[in-house]
Structures are given as C-alpha cells and as structure tokens.
C-alpha positions as CSV (number, residue, x, y, z in Angstrom):
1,X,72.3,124.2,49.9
2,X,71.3,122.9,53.5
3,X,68.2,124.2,55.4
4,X,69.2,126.7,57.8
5,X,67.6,128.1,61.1
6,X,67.2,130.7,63.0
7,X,68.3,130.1,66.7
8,X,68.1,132.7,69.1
9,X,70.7,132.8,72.0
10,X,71.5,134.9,74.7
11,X,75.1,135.7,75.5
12,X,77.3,137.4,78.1
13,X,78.7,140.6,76.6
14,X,81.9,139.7,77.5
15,X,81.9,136.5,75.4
16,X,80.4,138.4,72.7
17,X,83.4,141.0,72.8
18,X,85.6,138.1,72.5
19,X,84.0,136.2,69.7
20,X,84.2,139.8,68.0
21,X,87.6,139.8,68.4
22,X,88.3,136.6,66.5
23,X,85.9,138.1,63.8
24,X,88.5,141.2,63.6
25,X,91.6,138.4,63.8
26,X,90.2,137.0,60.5
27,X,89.4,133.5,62.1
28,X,86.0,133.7,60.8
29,X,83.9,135.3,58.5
30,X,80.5,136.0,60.7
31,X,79.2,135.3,64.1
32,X,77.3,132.7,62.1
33,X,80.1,130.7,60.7
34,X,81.8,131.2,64.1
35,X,79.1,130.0,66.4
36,X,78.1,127.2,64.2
37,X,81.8,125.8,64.2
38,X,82.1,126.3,67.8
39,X,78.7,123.8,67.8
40,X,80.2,121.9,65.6
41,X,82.9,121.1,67.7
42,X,80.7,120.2,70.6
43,X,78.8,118.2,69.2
44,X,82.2,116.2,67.8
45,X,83.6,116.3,71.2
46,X,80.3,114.6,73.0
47,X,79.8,111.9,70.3
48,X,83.6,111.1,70.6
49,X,83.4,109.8,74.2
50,X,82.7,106.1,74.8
51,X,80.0,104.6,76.4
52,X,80.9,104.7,79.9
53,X,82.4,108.4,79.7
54,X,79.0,109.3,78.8
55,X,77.0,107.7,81.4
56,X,79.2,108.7,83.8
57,X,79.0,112.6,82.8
58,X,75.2,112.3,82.6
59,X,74.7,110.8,85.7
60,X,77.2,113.4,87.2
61,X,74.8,116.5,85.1
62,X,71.7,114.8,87.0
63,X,70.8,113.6,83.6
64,X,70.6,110.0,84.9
65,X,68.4,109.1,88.3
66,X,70.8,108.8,90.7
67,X,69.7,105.5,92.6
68,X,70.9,103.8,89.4
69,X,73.7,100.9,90.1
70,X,75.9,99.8,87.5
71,X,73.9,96.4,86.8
72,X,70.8,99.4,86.0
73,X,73.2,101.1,83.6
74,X,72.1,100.9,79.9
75,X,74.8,101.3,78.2
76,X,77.2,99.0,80.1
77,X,77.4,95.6,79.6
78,X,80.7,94.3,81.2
79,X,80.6,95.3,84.7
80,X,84.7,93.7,85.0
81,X,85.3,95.5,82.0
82,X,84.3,98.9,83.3
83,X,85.8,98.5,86.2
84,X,89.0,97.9,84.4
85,X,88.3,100.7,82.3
86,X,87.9,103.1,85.5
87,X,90.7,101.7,86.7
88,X,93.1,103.1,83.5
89,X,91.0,106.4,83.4
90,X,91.6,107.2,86.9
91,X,93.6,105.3,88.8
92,X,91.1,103.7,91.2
93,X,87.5,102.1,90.9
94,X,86.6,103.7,94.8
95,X,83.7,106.0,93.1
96,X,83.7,108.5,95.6
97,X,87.2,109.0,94.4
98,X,86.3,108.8,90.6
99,X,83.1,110.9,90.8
100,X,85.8,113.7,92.4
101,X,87.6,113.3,89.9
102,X,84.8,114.1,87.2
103,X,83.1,116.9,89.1
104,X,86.8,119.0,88.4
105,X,86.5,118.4,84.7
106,X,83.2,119.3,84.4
107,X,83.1,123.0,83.1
C-alpha cells in the first residue's frame, strides 16, 4: 500500500457542489479518489509539454525573471530550432504576437 497524506485545501462551494455531483453520477467513489485523479491529470498534462512550452508558460506565470533572452534560457539549446518551433505552434516568431497568443490559453 502507498503512503498517503493528508492535504488540506480550500474550495469554492460551487466547485465543491459540482465535484458532488459527479460523486452522485457514479464517476467516482470519494472526493479522495476524485481529487487525486483530477491531480493526477495535472500533473500528466504539465510533464507532457516540451521544453519550450514550459519555459514559455513559466516565464508568462512570472515564474521565470523576465529580463531573460532566449540565449539566457535553460532549457533551449537551438535558438533556429525554437524559432522554427514557434513558428509551427503559432504562426509567427513576432513575440508580442506569440506571448498574446499564450496569455488567452492560460486559465
């Protein structure tokens, strides 16, 4: 059996009422099982993205210092190749128009 703990979280009541619902719909057991799986799935969704998806997302979350360039940038190590990649994702490598185009995905 894995080591479980206790987390402690504080949640709208109106996300609460819907999570309930799901409970009453048979999706899942518990609030447990349900909230771990919804975890789970973040977690599978962040470690999904590649490289420069990340940096990009935590430099847009402030995560990153902002006076960063792109030679400063850890994790890329093919400046051509990230342009291309920017390029394909979204259309042009102007990044006022990309970072626009990552603020409205952001939740």
């Amino acid at each position: 059996m894995t080591e479980k703990v206790l987390v402690q979280a504080r949640l709208p009541a109106a996300l609460v009422r819907e999570l309930d619902e799901l409970l009453k719909e048979g999706y899942y057991r518990d609030r447990t099982e349900a909230i771990s799986d919804a975890i789970r799935r973040l977690i599978e969704t962040f470690s999904k993205r590649d490289r420069i998806s990340k940096t990009v997302r935590l430099y847009l979350m402030g995560k990153l210092p902002q006076d960063r360039t792109l030679d400063d940038a850890p994790t890329i190590e093919n400046i051509e190749e990230f342009r291309r990649v920017i390029i394909e994702l979204y259309g042009t490598d102007r990044v006022d128009e990309v970072l626009n185009k990552m603020r409205r995905r952001i939740p």
